[in-house]
MITI-416268 format. One line per field, with one value per residue (C-alpha): residue number from 1; residue in one letter; x, y, z. Coordinates in Angstrom, 2 decimals, decimal comma. Each point is the difference from the previous one (the first is absolute). Layout:
# MITI-416268
num c(NUM ...)
residu c(A ...)
xx c(X ...)
yy c(Y ...)
zz c(Z ...)
# end
This chain:
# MITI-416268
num c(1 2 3 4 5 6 7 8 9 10 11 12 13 14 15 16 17 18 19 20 21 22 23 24 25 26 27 28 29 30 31 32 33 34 35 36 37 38 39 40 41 42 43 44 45 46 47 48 49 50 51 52 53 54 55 56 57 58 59 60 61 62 63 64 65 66 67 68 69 70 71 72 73 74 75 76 77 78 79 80 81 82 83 84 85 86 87 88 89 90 91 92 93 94 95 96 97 98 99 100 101 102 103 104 105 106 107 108 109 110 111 112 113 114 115 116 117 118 119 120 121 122 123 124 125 126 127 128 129 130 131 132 133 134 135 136 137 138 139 140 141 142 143 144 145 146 147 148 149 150 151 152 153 154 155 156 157 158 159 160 161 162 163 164 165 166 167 168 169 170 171 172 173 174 175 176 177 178 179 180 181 182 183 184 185 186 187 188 189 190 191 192 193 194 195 196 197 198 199 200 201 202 203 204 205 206 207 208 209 210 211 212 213 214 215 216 217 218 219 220 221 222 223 224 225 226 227 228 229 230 231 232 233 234 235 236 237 238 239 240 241 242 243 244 245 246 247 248 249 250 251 252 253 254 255 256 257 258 259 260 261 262 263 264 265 266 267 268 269 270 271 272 273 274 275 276 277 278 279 280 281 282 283 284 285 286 287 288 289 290 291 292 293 294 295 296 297 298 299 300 301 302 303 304 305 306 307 308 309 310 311 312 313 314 315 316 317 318 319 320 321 322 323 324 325 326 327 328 329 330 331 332 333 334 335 336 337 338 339 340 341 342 343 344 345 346 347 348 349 350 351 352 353 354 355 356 357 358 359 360 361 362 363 364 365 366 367 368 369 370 371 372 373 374 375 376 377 378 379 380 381 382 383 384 385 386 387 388 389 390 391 392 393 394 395 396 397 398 399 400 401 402 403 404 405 406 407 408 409 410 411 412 413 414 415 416 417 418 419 420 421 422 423 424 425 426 427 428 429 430 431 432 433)
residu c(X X X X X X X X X X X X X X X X X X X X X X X X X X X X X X X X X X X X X X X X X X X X X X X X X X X X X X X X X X X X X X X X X X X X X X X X X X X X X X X X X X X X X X X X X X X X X X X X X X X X X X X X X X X X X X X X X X X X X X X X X X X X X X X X X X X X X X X X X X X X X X X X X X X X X X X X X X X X X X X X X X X X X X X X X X X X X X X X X X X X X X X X X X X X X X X X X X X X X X X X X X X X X X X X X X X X X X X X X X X X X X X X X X X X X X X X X X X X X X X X X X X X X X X X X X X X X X X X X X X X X X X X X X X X X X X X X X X X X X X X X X X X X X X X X X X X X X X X X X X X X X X X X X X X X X X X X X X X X X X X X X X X X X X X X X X X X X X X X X X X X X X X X X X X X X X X X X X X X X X X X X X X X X X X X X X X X X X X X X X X X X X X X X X X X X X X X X X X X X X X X X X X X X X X X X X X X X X X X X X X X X X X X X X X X X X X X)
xx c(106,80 -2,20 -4,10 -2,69 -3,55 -2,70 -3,12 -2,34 -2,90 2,97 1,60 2,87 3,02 2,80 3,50 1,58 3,26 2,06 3,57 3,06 0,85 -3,91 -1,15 -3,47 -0,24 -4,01 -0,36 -3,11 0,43 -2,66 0,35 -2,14 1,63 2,15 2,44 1,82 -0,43 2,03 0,41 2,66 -1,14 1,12 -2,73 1,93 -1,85 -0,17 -1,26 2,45 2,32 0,53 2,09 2,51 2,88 0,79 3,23 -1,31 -1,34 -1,04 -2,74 0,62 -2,45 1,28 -1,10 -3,78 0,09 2,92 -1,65 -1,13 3,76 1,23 -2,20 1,43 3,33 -0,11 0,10 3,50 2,91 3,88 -0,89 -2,79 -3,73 -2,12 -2,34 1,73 0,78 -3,49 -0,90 2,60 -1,81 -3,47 -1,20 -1,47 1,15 -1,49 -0,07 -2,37 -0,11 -3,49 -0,67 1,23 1,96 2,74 -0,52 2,09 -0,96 -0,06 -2,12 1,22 -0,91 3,58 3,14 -2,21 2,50 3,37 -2,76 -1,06 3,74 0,65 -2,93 1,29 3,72 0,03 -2,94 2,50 3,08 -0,69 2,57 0,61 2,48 0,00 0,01 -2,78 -2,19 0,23 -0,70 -3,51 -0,60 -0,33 -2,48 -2,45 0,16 -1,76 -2,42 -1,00 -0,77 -1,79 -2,43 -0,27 -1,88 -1,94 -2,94 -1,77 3,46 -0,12 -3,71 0,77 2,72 -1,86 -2,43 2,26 1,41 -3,25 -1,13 3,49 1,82 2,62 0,57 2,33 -2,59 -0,66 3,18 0,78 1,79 2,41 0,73 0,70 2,96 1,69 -0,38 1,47 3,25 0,53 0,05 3,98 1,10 0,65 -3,89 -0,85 1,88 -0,99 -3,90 1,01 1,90 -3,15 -2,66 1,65 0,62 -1,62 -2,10 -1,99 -0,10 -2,44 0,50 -3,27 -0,19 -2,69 -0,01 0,45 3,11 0,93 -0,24 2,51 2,40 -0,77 0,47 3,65 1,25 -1,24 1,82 3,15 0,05 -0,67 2,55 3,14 -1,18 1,00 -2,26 0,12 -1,77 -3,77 -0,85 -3,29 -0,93 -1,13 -2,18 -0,72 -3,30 -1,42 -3,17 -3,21 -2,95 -3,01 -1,65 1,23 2,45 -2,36 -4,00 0,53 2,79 0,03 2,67 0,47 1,66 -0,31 -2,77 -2,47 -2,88 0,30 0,41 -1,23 1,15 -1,53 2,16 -1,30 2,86 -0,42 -0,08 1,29 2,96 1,60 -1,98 2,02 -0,62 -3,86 -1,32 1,45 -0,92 -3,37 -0,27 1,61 -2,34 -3,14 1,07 0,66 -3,70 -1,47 2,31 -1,34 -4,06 0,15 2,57 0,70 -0,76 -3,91 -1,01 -2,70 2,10 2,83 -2,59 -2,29 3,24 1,35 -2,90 -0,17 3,72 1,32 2,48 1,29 2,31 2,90 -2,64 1,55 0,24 2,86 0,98 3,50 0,77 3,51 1,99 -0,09 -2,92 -3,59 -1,76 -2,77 -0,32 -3,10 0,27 0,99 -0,06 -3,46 -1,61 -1,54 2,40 -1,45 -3,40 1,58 1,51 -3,56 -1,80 3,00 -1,19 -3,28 0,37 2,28 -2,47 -2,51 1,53 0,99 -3,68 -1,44 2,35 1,60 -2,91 0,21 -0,92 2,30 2,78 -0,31 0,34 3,26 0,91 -0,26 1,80 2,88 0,72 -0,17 2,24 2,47 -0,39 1,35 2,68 1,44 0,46 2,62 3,88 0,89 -3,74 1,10 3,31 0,03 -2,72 0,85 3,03 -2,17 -2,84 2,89 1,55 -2,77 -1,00 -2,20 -0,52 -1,05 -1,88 -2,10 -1,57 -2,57 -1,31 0,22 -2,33 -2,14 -0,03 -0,68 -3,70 -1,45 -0,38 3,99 -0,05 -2,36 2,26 2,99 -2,06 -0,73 3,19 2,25 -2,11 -0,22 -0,24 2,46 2,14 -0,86 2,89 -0,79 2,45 -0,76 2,08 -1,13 1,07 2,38 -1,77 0,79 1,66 -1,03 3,45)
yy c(71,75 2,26 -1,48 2,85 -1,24 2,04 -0,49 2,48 -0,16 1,01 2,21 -1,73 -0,85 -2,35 -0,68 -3,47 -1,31 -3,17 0,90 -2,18 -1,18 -0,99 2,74 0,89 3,99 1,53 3,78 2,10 3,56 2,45 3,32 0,97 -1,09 2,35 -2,58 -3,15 -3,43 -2,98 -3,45 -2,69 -3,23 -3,80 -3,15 -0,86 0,76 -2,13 -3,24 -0,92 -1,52 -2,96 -0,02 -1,43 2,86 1,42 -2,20 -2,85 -3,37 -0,30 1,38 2,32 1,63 2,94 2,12 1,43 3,94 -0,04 1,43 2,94 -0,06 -0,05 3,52 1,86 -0,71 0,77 3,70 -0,11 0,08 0,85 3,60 0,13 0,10 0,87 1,43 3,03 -0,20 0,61 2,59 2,26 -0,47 0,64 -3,19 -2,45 -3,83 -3,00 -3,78 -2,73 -3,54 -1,96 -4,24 0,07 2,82 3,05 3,47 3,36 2,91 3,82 2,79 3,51 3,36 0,46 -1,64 -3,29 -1,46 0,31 -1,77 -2,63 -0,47 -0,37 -2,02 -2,99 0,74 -0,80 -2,56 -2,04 0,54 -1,86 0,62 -2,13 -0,19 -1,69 2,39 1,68 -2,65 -0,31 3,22 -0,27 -3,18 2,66 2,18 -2,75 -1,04 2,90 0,21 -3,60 0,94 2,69 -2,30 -1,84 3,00 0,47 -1,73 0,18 -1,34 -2,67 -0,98 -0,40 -2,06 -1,87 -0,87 -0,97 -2,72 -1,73 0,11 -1,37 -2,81 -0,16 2,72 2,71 2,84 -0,75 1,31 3,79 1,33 1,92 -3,42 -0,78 1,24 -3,44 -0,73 3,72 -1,05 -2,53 2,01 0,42 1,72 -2,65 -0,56 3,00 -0,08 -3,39 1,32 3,31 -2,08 -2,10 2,66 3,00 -0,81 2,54 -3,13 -0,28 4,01 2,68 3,98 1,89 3,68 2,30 3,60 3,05 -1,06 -0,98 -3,73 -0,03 1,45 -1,53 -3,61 1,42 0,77 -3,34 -1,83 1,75 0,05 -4,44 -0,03 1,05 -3,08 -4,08 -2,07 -4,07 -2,19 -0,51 -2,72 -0,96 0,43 -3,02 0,37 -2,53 0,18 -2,45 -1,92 1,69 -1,66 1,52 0,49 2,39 -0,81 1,03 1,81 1,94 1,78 2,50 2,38 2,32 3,66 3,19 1,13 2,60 -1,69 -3,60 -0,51 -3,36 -0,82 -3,27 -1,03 -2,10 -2,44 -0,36 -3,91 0,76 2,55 -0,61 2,13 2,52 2,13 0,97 -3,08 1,77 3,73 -1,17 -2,15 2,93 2,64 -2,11 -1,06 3,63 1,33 -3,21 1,96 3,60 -1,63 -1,85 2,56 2,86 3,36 0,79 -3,83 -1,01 -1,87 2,53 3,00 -2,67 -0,46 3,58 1,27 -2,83 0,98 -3,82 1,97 2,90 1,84 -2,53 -3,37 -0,95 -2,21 -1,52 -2,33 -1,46 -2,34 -0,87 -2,61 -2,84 1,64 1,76 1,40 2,45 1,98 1,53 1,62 2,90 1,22 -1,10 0,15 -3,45 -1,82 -3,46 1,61 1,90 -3,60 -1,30 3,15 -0,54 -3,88 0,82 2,52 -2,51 -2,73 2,05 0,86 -3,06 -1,26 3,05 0,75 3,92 1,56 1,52 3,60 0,03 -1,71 3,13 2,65 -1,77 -0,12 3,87 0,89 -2,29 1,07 3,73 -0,44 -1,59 2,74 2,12 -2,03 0,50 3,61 -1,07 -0,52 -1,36 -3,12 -0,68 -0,61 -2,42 -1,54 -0,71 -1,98 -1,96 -0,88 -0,70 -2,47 -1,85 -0,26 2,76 3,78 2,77 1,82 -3,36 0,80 2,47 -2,45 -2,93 1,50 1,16 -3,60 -2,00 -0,81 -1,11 -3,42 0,49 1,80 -2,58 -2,97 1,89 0,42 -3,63 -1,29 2,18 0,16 -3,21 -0,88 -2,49 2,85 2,22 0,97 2,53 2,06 1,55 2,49 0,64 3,18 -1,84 -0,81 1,18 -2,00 1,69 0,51)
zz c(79,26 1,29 0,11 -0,13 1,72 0,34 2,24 -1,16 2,72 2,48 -2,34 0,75 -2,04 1,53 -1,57 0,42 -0,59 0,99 -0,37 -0,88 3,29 0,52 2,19 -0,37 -0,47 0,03 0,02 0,26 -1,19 1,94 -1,33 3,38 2,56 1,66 0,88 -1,09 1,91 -0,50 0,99 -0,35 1,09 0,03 0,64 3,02 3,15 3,52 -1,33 -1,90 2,63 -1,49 -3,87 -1,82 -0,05 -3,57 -0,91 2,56 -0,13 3,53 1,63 2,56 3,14 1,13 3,49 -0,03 -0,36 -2,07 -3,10 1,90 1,84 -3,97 -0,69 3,20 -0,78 -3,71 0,96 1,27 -2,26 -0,15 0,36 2,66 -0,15 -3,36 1,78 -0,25 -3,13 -1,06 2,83 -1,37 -3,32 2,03 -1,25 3,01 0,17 1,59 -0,48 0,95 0,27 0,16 -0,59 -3,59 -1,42 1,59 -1,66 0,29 -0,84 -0,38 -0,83 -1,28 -1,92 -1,12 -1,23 -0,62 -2,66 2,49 2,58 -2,03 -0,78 3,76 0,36 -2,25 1,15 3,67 -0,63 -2,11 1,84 3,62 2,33 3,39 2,58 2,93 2,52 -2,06 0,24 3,50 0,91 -2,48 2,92 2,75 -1,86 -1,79 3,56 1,44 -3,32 1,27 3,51 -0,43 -2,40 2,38 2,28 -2,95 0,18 -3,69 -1,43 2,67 -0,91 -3,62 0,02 3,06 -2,35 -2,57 2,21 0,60 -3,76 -1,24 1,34 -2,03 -2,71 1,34 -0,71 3,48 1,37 0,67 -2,73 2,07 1,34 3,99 2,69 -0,55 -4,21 -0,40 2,20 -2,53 -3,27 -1,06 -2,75 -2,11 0,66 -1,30 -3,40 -0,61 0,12 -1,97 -3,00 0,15 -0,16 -1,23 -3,58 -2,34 -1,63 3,40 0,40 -1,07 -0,69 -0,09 -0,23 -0,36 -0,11 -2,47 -1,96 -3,68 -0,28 -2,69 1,68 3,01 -1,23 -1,78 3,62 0,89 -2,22 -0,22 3,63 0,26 -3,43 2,44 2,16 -0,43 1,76 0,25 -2,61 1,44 1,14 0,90 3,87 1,53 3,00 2,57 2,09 2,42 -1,28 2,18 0,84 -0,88 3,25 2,64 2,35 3,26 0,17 2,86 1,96 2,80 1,14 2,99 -0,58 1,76 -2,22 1,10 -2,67 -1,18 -3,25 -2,49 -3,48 -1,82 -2,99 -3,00 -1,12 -4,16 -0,91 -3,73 0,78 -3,33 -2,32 -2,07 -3,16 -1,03 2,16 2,89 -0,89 -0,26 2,85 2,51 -1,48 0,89 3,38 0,53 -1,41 2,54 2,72 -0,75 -0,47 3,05 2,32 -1,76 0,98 -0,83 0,47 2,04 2,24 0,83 0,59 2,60 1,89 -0,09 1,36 2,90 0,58 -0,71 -2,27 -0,96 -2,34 0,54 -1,61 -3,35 -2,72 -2,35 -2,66 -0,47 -3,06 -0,98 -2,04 3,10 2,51 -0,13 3,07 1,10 3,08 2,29 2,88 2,33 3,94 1,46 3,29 -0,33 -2,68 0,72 -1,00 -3,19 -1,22 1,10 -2,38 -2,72 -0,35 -0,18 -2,80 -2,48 1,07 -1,39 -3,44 -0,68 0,56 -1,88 -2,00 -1,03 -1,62 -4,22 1,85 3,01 -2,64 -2,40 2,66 1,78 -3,11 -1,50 3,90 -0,73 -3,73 1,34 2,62 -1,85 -2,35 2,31 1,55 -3,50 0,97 1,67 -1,05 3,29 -0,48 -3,53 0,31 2,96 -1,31 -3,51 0,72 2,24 -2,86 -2,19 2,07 0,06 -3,56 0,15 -1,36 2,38 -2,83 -0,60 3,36 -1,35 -2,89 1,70 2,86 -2,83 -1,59 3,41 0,81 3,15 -0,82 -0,14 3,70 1,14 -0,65 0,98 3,73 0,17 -0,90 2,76 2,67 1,22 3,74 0,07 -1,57 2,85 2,80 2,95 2,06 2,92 2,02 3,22 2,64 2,73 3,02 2,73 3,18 3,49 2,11)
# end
């Protein structure tokens, strides 16, 4: 049955509905928004190479990359590419895969029903072969070398490697040149049985439609389906130590400006639900007070030139793994790492003051008031929150319920030094002839 909830300080009203075959089924009617947006999503992302297959008893590890490999190849069926399918409906298509979960998705003005119908149909009817999957080799191949020119991807998951020494968040989720050779077909529909049941999926939609009849296309379109019995997925990961694998790293490219981004490894990555929702929202006010645009440290160094437009910040939390990021191109990065210790040093000594609190505070909560504005933020979003135990619309009162005693331990918990990992990449020096 249908559930009606209203949150009346976003003038929002979202529809929810677990259907027989357990697949989780929010929709967001905007009456004005010109288009419809909608995601269909499993909690399956790059991470998860390690399981016990649906119908198994043993565990299994399968190739890194071969979640991503799985969304590439889910295009493809008996009768060629979707793709085209929804361009000759004018609707767009695209899929992603990130740590934890693998989303596809569409956006149109017209013929949204016959989309969304296409959108659940090819999603839940995989189709392999093994000359298919070889070819897919060849062309993740090239997607991997040319990361590999790309130096902000290669800083990341630089980074990554020297916080973790275990956990596979470390590893590139496209995978390498050699795991990729060894994904097979059978591979693949081992991870898609796994995975792809609708108990472990989400449908969100948002856009100017009737939920009611919405949700009857839904289900009549899932009643023509027979899925397995669910099982419960069970997920192997490696036990991390708390500290970071390495401090420091360095890395030559052929980089016109070097670049330095300091990660902050979380010590307690298991949080989920409000705990987490709370926690994330003050590590990101702490982020915005100490770094954000408008502080007193990012101005100082803009105007010295130690940074410019490409210095950011970031907070990742999932299920297994928590980490922040600082940093950008620099003329001097040792001395931006040296100015970036300095400034946490400080606010943990001192402390996020009641004043600068409130006014990171108001400039989050409005511009999350506007990401709402858009179909395409909500709907990748929400199935994120969700996943994790949490509600996207809780954002706005939790941020008004948080104090800065609240940001303040936050800021003193996660920024530890001994939690602290540098990368460095560096322009290639050159060798005289």
């Amino acid at each position: 049955m249908l559930e009606k909830k209203d949150f009346p300080t976003l003038k929002e009203t979202l529809y929810q509905e677990k259907l027989d075959n357990g697949l989780s089924v929010f929709l967001l009617p905007k009456d004005s928004l010109n288009k419809t947006f909608a995601t269909f999503t499993t909690n399956y992302g790059s991470v998860d190479d390690h399981f016990v297959p649906l119908k198994g008893e043993e565990a299994v590890k399968v190739p890194d990359g071969i979640a991503h490999f799985l969304e590439h190849k889910m295009f493809e069926d008996e009768e060629g590419d979707v793709f085209q399918t929804f361009g000759e409906r004018g609707a767009q298509a695209n899929a992603f895969t990130t740590f934890t979960r693998t989303a596809y998705l569409f956006s149109s003005t017209e013929q949204v029903i016959k989309n969304v119908h296409t959108l659940l149909d090819f999603v839940q009817h995989p189709y392999f072969t093994e000359d298919s999957v070889e070819k897919e080799k060849g062309i993740i191949e090239q997607e991997i070398r040319m990361y590999k020119d790309n130096a902000d991807f290669q800083i990341l998951f630089g980074l990554l490697s020297e916080m973790y020494q275990k956990h596979p968040v470390a590893t590139d989720i496209a995978g390498t040149e050699e795991s990729i050779q060894e994904i097979t077909k059978d591979d693949l529909y081992t991870c898609y049985n796994t995975f792809y049941h609708p108990v472990n999926m989400t449908l969100f939609i948002v856009g100017p439609f009737d939920p009611e009849k919405m949700i009857e296309e839904i289900r009549n379109n899932q009643a023509e389906k027979s899925f397995d019995p669910p099982e419960e997925i069970e997920r192997i990961f490696p036990d991390e130590p708390a500290e970071p694998k390495s401090q420091e790293k360095q890395t030559e490219m052929s980089v016109s400006t070097p670049k330095c981004l300091m990660g902050f490894k979380d010590k307690n990555p298991n949080r989920q639900g409000e705990e987490l929702l709370r926690y994330e929202l003050s590590i990101q006010l702490a982020l915005d007070a100490m770094f954000g645009p408008g502080s007193e440290a990012y101005e100082e160094m803009y105007e010295e030139g130690l940074i410019d437009d490409s210095f950011s910040v970031d907070f990742t939390a999932e299920k297994t793994f928590a980490f922040s990021l600082i940093g950008g191109d620099s003329k001097d990065p040792e001395e931006l790492v040296a100015r970036i210790e300095k400034v946490l040093s400080s606010f943990r000594n001192n402390e996020i003051s009641d004043e600068l609190f409130q006014r990171v505070r108001k400039k989050r909560i409005g511009t999350f008031l506007k990401q709402l504005n858009s179909p395409e933020f909500i709907a990748t979003q929400f199935t994120r929150y969700e996943e994790n135990g949490m509600d996207l619309f809780d954002v706005v009162p939790t941020l008004e319920d948080l104090t800065h005693t609240d940001v303040n331990k936050a800021l003193n918990e996660h920024f530890e030094p001994t939690q602290q990992s540098v990368h460095y990449i560096k322009p290639k020096v050159k060798v005289d002839a």
